[in-house]
Wavefront OBJ file of the C-alpha trace (Angstrom):
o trace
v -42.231 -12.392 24.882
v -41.370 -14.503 22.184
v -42.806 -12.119 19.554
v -40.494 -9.507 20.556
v -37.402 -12.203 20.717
v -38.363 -13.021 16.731
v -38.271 -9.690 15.833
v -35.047 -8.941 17.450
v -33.706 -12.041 16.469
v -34.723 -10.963 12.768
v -33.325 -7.558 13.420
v -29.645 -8.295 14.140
v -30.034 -11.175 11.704
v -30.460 -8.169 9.183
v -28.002 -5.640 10.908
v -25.335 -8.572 10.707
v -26.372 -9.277 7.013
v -25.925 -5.818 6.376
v -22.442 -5.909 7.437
v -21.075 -9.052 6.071
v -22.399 -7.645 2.726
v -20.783 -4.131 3.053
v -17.452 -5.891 3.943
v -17.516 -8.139 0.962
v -18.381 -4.828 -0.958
v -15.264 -2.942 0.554
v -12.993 -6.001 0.079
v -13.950 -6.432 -4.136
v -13.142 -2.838 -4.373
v -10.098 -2.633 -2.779
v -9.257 -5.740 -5.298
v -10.171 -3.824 -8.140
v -8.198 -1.087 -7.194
v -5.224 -3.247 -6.814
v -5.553 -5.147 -9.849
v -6.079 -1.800 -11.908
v -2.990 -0.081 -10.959
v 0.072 -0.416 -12.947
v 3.150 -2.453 -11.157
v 5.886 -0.330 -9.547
v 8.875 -0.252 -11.501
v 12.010 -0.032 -9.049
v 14.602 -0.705 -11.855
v 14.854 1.793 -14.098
v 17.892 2.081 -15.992
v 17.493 5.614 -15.958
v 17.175 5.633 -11.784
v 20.075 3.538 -11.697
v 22.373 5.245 -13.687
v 21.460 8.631 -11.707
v 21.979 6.972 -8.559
v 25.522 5.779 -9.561
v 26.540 8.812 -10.645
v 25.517 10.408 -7.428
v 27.815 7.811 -5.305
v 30.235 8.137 -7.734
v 30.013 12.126 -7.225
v 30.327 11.562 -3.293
v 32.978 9.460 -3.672
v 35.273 11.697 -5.501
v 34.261 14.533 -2.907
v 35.039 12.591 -0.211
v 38.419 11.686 -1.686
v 39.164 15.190 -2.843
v 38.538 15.644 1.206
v 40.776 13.256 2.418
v 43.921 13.485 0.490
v 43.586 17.649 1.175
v 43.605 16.948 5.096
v 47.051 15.162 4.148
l 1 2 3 4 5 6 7 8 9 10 11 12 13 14 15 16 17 18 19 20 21 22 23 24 25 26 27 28 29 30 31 32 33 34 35 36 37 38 39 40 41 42 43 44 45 46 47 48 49 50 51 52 53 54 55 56 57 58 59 60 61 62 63 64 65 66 67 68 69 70
């Protein structure tokens, strides 16, 4: 009886093992993958100035709207 609680002992000693070392695998990869990506530029001159013409745009059609309903 106490053979057979070694080897299981020794089995989910491995299983767990096993895991713990494919998690730390997983988690140094995603890191790597983070690290190697190039940063997200949100403030492009170029984006911005598109993006104020297009309110700008809206703005003038919505006053174009309003004064016509006058």
């Amino acid at each position: 009886m106490a053979d057979m609680q070694k080897k299981m002992a020794a089995a989910l000693a491995a299983v767990n093992g096993y895991l713990m070392m494919e998690e730390q695998m997983a988690a140094d990869a995603s890191r790597q993958l983070q690290e190697s990506q190039a940063p997200f530029h949100t403030h492009s001159p170029w984006s911005q100035c598109g993006r104020q013409d297009m309110m700008t745009m809206r703005r003038l059609m919505q006053l174009r709207t309003f004064t016509s309903l006058r």
